[in-house]
N, CA, C and O of each residue as an XYZ file, in Angstrom:
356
protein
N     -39.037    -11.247    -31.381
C     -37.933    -11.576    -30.517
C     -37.646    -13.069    -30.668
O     -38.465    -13.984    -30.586
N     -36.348    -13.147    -30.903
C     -35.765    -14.812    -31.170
C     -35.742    -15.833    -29.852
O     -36.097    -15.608    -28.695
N     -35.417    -16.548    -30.213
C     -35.447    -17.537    -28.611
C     -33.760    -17.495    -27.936
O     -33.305    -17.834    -26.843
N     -33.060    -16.832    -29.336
C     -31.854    -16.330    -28.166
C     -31.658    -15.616    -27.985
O     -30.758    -15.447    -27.162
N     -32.330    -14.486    -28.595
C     -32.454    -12.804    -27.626
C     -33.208    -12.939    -25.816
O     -32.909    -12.287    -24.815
N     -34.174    -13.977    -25.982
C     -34.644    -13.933    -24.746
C     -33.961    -14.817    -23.737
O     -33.876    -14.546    -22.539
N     -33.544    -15.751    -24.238
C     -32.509    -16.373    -23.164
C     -31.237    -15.560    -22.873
O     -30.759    -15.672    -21.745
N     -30.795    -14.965    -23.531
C     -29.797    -13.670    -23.369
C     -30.564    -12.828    -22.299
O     -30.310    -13.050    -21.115
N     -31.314    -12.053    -22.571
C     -32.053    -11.302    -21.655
C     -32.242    -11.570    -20.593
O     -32.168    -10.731    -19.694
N     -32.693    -13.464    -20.292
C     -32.986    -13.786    -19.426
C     -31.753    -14.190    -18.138
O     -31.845    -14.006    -16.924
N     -31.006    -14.589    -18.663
C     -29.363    -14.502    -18.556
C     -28.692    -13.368    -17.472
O     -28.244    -13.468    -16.330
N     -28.838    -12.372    -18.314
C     -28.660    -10.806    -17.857
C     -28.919    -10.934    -16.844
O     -28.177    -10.876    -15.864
N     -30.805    -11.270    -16.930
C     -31.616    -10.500    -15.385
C     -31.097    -11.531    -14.469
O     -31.582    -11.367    -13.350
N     -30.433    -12.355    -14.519
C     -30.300    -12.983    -13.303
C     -29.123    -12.552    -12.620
O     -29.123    -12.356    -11.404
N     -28.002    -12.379    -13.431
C     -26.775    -12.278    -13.012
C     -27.006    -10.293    -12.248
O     -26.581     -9.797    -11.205
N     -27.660     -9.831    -13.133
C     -28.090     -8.548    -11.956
C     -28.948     -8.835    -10.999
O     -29.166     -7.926    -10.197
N     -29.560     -9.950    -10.834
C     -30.469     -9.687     -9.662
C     -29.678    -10.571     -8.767
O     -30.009    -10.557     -7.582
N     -28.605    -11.405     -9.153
C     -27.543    -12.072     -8.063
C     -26.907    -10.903     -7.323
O     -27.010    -10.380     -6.214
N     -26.082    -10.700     -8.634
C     -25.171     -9.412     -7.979
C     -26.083     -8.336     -6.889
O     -25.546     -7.942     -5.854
N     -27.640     -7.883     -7.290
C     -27.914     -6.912     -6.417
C     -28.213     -7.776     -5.102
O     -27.731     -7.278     -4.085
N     -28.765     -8.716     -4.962
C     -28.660     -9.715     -3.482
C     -27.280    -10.000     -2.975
O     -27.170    -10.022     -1.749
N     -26.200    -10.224     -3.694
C     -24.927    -10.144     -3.175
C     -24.836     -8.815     -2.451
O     -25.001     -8.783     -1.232
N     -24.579     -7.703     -3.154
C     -24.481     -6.439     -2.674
C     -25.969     -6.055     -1.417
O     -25.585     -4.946     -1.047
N     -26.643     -6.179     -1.020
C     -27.961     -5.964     -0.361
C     -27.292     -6.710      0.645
O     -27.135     -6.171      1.741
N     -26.799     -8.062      0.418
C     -26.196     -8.710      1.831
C     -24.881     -8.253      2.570
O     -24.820     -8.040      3.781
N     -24.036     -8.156      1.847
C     -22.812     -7.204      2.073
C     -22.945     -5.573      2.816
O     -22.510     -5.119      3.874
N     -23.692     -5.030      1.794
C     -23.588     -3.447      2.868
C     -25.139     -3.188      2.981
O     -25.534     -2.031      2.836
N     -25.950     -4.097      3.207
C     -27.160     -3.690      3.427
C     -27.906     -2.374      2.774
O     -27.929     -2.191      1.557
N     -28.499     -1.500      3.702
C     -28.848     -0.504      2.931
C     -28.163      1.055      3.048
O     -28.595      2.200      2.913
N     -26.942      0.484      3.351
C     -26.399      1.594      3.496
C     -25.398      1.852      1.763
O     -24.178      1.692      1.724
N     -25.997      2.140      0.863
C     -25.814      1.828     -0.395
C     -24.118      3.471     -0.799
O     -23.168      3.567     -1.576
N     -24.572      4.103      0.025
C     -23.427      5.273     -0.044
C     -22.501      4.796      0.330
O     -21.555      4.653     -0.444
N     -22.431      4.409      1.536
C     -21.518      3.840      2.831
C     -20.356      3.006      1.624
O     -19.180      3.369      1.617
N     -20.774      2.045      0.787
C     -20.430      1.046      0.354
C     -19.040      1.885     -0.681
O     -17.853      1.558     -0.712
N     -19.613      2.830     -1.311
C     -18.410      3.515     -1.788
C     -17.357      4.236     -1.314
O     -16.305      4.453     -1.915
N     -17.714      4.671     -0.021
C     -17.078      5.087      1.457
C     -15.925      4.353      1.484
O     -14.787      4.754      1.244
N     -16.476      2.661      1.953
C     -15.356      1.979      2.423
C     -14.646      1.429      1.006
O     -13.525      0.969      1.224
N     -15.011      1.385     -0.234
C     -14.093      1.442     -0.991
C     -13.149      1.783     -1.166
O     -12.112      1.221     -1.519
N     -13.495      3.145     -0.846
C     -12.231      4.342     -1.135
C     -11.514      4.523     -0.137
O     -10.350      4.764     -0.456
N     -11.756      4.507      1.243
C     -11.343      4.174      2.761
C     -10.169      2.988      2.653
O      -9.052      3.301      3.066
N     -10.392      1.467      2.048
C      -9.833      0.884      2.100
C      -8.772      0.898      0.870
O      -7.904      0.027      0.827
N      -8.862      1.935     -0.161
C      -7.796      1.948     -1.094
C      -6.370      3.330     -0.730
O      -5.173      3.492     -0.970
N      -7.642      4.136      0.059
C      -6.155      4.911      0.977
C      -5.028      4.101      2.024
O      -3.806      4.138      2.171
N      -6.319      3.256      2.737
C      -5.249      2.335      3.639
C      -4.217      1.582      2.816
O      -3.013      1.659      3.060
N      -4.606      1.025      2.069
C      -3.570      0.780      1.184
C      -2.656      1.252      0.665
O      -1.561      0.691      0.690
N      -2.861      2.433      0.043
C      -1.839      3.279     -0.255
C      -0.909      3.775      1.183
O       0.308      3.597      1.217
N      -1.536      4.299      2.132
C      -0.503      4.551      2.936
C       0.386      3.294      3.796
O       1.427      3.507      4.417
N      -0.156      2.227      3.693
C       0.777      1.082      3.807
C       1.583      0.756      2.939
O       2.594      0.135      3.268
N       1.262      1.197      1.197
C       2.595      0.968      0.818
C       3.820      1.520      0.989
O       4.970      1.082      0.978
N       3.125      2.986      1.210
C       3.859      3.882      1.070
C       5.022      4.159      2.522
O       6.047      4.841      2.529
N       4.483      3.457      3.513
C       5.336      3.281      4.627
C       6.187      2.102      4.049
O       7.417      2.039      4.060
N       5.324      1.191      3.547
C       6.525      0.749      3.202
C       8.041      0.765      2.553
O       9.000     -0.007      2.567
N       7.791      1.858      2.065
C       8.734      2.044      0.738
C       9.556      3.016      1.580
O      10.738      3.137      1.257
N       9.166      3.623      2.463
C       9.881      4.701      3.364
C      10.879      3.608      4.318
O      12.057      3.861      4.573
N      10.314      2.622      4.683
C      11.026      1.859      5.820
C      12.103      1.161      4.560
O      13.285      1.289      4.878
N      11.919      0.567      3.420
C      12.906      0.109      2.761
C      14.099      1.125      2.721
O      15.169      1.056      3.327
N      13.653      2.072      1.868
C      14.860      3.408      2.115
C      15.420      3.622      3.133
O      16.589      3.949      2.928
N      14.971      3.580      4.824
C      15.535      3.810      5.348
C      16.641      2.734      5.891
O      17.621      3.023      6.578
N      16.254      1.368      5.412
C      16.391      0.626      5.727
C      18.072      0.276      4.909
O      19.154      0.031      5.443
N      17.691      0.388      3.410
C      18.647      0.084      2.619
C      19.908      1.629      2.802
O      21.069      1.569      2.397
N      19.413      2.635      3.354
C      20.429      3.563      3.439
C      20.890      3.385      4.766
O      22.086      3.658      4.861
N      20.376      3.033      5.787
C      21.444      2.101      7.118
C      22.477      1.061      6.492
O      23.678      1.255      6.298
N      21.835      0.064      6.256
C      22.936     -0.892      5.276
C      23.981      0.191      4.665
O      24.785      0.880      5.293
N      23.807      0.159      3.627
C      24.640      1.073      3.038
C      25.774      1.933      3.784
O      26.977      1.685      3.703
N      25.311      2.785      4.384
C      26.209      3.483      5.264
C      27.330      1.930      6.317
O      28.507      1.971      6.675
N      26.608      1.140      6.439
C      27.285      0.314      7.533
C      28.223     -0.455      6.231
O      29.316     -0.883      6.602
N      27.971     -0.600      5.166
C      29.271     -1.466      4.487
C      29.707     -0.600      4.398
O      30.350     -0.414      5.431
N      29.869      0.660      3.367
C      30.628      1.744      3.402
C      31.309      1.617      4.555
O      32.210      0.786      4.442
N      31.221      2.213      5.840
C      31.785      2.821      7.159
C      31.786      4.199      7.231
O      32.630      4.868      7.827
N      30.591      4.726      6.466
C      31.083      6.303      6.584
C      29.660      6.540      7.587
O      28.608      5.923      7.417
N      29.920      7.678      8.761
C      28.835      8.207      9.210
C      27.630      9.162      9.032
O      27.793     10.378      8.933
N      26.513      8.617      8.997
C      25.524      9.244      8.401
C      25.513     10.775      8.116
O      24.993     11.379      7.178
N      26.294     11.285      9.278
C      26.608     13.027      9.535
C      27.797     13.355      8.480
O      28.110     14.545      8.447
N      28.386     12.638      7.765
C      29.099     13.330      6.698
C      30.684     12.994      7.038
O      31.485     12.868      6.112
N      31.029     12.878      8.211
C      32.780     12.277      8.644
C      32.503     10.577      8.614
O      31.620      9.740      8.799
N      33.956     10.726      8.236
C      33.841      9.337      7.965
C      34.201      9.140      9.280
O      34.314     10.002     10.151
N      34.496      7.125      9.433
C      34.681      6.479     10.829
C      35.867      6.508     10.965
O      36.538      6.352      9.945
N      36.460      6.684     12.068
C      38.075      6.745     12.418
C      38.485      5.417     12.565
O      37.915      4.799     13.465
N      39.483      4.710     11.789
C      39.800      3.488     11.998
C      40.721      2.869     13.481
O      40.852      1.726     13.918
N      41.215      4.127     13.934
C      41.723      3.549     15.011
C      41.528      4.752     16.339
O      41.194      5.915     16.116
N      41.809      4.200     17.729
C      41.233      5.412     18.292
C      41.983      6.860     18.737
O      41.522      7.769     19.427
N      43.295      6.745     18.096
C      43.865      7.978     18.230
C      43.587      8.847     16.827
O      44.151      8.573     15.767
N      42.749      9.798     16.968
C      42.592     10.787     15.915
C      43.012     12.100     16.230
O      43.058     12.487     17.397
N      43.435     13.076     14.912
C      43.489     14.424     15.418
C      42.144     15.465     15.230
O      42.311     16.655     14.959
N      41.406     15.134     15.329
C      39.897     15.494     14.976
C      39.814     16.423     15.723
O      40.823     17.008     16.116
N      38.571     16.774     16.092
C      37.826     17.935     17.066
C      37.706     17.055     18.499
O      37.175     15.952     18.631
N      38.382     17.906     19.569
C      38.352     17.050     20.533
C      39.454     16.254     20.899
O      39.708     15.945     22.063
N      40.287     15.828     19.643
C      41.339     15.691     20.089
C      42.724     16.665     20.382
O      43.140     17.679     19.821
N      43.291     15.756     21.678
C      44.685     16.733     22.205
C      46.024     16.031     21.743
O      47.112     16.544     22.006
């Protein structure tokens, strides 16, 4: 064994035995748990984007309808207030 195979090696073992004291301090010994809240916190995420993207749509199809002037229900807006519509006499 060369003297930079073992400083390599030696290298290694440290940066795993950091990382496993990092991780040991973080989720203790609850070593399952830890993949739990991984995945816990990548749904929350997802469903926050995903509201998000719902509130844009709804958001940008209000706009929309309001420059247009047409009403969301399919008739358009009456520009003035005598119409012969439904309801009117």
């Amino acid at each position: 064994m060369t003297a930079h195979d073992y400083d390599n090696q030696l290298l290694e073992s440290v940066s795993v035995r950091r990382r496993r004291l990092r991780d040991a301090l973080l989720f203790g010994a609850q070593r399952q748990r830890r993949s739990l809240d991984e995945r816990l916190g990548k749904v929350f995420a997802g469903v926050v984007v995903a509201a998000i993207v719902c509130a844009g749509c709804v958001g940008w199809s209000f706009v929309e309808n309001r420059v247009i002037g047409k009403s969301p229900y399919g008739a358009s807006v009456p520009s003035s207030g005598h119409g012969t519509g439904v309801g009117a006499r």
